[in-house]
N, C-alpha and C positions, 0 to 999 in steps of 0.2 A: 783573837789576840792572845799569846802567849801573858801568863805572868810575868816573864822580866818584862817584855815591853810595854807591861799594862804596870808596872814599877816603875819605868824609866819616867815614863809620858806623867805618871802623878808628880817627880819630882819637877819633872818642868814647868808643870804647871802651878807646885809651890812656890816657886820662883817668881810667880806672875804679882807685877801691883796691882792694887785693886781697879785703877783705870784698863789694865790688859786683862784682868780676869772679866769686867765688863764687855769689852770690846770682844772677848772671844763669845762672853755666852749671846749677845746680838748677832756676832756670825754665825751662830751655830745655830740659834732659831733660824735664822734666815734660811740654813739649810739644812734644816730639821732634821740635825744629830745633836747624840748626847756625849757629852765628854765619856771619858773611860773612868769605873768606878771599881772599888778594889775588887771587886767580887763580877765575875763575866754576867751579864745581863742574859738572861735565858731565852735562849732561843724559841720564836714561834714553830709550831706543830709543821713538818713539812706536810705539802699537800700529795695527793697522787692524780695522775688522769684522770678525770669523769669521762665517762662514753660518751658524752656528746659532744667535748672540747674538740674542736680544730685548732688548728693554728698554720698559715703558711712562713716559711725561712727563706728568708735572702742576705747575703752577704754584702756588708757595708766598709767601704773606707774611706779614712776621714785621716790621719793622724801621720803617715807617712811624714820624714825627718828631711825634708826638700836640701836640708845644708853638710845630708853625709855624701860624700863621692864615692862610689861605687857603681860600677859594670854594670849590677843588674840590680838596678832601683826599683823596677817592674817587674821583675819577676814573682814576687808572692801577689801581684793582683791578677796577671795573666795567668800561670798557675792554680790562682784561686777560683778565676771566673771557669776553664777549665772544668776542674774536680766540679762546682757547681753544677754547670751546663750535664755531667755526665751522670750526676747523683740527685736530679731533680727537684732542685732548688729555686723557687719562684723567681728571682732575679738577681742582681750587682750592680750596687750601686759606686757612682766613682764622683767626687766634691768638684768643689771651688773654690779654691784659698791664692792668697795673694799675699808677699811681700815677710810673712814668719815661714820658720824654720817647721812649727808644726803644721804640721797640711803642705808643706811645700813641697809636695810632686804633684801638687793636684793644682795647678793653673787654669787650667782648662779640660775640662770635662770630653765635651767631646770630641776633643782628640784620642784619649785613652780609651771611651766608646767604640773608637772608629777600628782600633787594635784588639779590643772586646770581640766584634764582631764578624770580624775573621778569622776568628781561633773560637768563635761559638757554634751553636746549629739551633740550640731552643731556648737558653735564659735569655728572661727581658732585659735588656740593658738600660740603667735610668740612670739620671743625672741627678744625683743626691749633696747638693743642689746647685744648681744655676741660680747665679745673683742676678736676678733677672734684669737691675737699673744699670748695671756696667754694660749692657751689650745692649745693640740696636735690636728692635725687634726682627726685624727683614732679616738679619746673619741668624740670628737663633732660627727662625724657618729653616733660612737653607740649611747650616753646617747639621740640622738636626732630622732634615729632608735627606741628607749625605748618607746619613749614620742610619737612617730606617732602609735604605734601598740596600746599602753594605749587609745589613740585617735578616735582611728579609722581611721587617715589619714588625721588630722586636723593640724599639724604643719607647721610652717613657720620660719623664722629666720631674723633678720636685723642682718648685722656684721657691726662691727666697728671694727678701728682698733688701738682703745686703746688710753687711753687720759693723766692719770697722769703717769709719769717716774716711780712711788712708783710701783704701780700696776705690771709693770715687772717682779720684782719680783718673782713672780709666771709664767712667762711665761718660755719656754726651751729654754735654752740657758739664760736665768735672763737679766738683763738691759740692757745688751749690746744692748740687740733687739729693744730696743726705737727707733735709728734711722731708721731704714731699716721696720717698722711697717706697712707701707701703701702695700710696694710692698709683706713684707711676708703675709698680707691678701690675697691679690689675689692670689698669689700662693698657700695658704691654700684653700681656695674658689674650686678650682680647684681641689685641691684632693680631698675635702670632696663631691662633685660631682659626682666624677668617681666613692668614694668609696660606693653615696648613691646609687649610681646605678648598682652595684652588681660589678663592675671590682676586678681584684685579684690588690693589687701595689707593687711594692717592698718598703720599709721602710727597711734602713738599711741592707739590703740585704736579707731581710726577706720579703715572700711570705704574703701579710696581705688582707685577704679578711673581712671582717665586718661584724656581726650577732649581735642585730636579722637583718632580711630582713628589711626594712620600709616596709608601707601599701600602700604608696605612690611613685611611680618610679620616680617622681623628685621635690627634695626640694624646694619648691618657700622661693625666699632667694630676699632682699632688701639689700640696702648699705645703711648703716647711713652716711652722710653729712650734716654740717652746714652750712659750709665756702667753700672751698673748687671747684671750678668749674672744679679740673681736675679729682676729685671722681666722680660727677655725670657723668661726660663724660666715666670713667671706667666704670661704672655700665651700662651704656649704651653699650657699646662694648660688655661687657659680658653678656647683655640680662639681665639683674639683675632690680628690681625695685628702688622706691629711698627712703628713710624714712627723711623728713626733719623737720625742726621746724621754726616758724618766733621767737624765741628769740635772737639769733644772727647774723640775716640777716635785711638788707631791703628788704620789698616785690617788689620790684622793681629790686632787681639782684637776686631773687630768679625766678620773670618768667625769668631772662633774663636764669641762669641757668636749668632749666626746658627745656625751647626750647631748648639749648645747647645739652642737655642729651637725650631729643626726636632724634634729628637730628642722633647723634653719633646712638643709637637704631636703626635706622632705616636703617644707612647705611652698622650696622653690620649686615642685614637682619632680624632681630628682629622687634618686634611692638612698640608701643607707650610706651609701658611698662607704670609701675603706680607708683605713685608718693603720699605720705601719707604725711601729715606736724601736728607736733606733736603744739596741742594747750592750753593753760589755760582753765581752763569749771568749770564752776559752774553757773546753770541757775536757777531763782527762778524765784516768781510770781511779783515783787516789785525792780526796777533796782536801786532805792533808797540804797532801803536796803541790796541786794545785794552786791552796790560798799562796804557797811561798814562791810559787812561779811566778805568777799575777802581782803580790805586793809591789816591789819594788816600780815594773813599770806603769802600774795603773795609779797608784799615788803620784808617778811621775805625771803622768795625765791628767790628774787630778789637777795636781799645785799647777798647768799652766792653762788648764781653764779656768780656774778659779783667778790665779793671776788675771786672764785675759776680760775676766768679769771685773775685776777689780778696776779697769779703768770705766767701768758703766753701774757706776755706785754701790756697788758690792762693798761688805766690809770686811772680806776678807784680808786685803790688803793696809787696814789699817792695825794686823795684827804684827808684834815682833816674831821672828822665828820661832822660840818655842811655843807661842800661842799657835802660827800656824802646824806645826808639825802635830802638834796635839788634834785640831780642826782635820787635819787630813789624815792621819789615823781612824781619826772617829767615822770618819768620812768613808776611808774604804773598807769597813767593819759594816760598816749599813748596807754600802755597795754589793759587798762580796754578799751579803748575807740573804739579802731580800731586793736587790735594784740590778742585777744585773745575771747573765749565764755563767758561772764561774761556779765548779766544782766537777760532779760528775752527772750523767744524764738523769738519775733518779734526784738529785738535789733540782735539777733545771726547769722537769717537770713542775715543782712548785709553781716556780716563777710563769712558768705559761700559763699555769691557770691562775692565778693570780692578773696577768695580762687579761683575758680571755675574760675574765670579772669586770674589767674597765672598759672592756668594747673593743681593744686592739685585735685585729682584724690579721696583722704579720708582724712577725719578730725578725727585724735587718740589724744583725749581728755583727759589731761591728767587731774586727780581727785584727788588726793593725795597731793594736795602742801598746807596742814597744818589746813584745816579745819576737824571738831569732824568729824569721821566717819558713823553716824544718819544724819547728814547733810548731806555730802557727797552724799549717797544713797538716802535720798527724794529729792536732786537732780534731780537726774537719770530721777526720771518721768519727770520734763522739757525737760531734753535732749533730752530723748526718742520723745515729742513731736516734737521737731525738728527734730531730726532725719525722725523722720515718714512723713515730708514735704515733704524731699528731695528721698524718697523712687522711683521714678520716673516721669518721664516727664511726663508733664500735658499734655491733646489731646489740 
């Protein structure tokens, strides 16, 4: 953070009563930043590769602006998946948002999968994530039996299990189903399993076997979790991967849930299983310039997750403007610095072995959070260099 704006951000928050100076520093615990103090906070030691760090990259999107009109609203994911596909990138993932403006190109998953997939030859394509209680289980087989044959047998799936009450909606049985979401996932989980595996099931007293066949005899399927420590322990029982992200976690009860979820894994006779944590990415040659490229759209990002937490008892939203603008400063200061890919590929390195400490298994890079899409893509070549470090253990 520059001195004027680490000037600016003090007087606004001289400004604050002491009721807003309270209400910001309980936000700010809650997600463990420090306000800005006159003197920059000194940066930790960056790390370098160790020889024996891996790490595999895939490209994520989530954030797409569903309420701008334009010709090619897909074009930086098809594009992306592309470049992907042809510079050996584990896979691309494509969401499921409903009814906002952020994430709104992403309704449905495997439709964009289905367009993925004939403009691919080797990236996995996954659905980062399917709400698993909106859709029937029998349509998630097929439309995702569609997408593996289009493939060649490149599918994968994160489920969630559904995040705003609106979105119901659209699920069977409509809102009711909000509270009981977690366990009718896994229960759905289960069928869609048996049914990608060729078993006949009864639905409703009906004999329902599932066509086309997949390419694949078994769906490799991850559980989306944030928060959560008794999801990653599900997913572990169930043999299930895990898809996390550090934006609503501290790294420090994310290894602790990691091991948690290894353990449950292992004692359901399962492996390690694998573990993917969804990151900020934008790398260039100049970390200068970088941070200024990034600011503006990634605090845009910020203030409307944060916002969107705010109706699920966050206290962010109990802040006046300059409490929050102070919060989201601080906020993409931590971000930029230590929680996310943003600078150039020797700062990035840090951050993956920093991952690589916690048990994270892949770094899905998310691309989309507001910067011109030509950017976005001359990106890619930094990443790629990154990427290509962690390609295998050094002798």
């Amino acid at each position: 953070m520059s001195d004027e704006r680490r000037r600016q951000l003090r007087e606004r928050l001289s400004s604050l009563t002491p009721t807003q100076r309270e209400a910001l520093a309980r936000a700010m615990r809650e997600r463990d930043v420090k306000a800005p103090t006159a003197r920059p906070t000194p940066k930790p030691p960056r790390r370098t590769r160790r020889g024996s760090s891996t790490m595999d990259f895939s490209l994520f999107f989530f954030s797409g602006d569903g309420s701008v009109e334009r010709p090619d609203n897909y074009r930086l994911l098809l594009d992306s998946a592309e470049y992907a596909d042809r510079n050996g990138y584990s896979a691309i993932w494509v969401p499921e948002r409903h009814f906002v403006d952020f994430g709104g190109l992403y309704p449905n998953p495997s439709v964009l999968a289905a367009a993925i997939a004939v403009r691919t030859e080797h990236i996995q394509i996954r659905a980062g994530s399917v709400a698993v209680p909106l859709h029937h289980p029998v349509r998630l087989a097929e439309e995702w039996s569609v997408v593996d044959n289009l493939s060649g047998g490149r599918v994968a799936i994160a489920c969630a299990s559904g995040w705003h009450p609106d979105d119901f909606v659209l699920a069977p049985g409509g809102r009711a189903r909000y509270a009981s979401r977690k366990d009718d996932m896994f229960e759905a989980i289960d069928l869609v399993r048996r049914l990608w595996a060729g078993e006949t099931v009864d639905i409703d007293g009906v004999p329902v076997r599932t066509l086309p066949r997949p390419r694949q005899s078994r769906l490799p399927l991850w559980i989306s979790s944030q928060g959560s420590v008794d999801t990653f322990v599900r997913a572990g029982e169930i043999g299930a991967n895990v898809l996390t992200g550090l934006v609503a976690q501290r790294p420090a009860d994310l290894r602790d849930k990691i091991t948690t979820y290894r353990e449950a894994s292992k004692e359901a006779g399962h492996g390690d299983g694998r573990v993917t944590a969804m990151v900020h990415t934008f790398l260039g040659e100049d970390e200068d310039e970088v941070r200024e490229q990034v600011r503006e759209p990634l605090i845009d990002y910020l203030r409307t997750f944060l916002a969107q937490q705010g109706n699920f008892d966050s206290r962010y939203n109990e802040l006046d403007d300059a409490g929050r603008e102070a919060m989201l400063a601080a906020t993409f200061d931590r971000y930029f610095e230590g929680l996310a890919l943003l600078g150039t590929p020797d700062k990035g390195e840090s951050l993956v072995e920093d991952l690589v400490d916690l048990g994270v298994d892949e770094a899905a890079c998310l691309v989309d959070f507001g910067l011109e899409p030509e950017t976005v893509l001359a990106g890619l070549r930094r990443l790629t260099e990154l990427k290509d470090r962690y390609r295998g253990a050094r002798p």
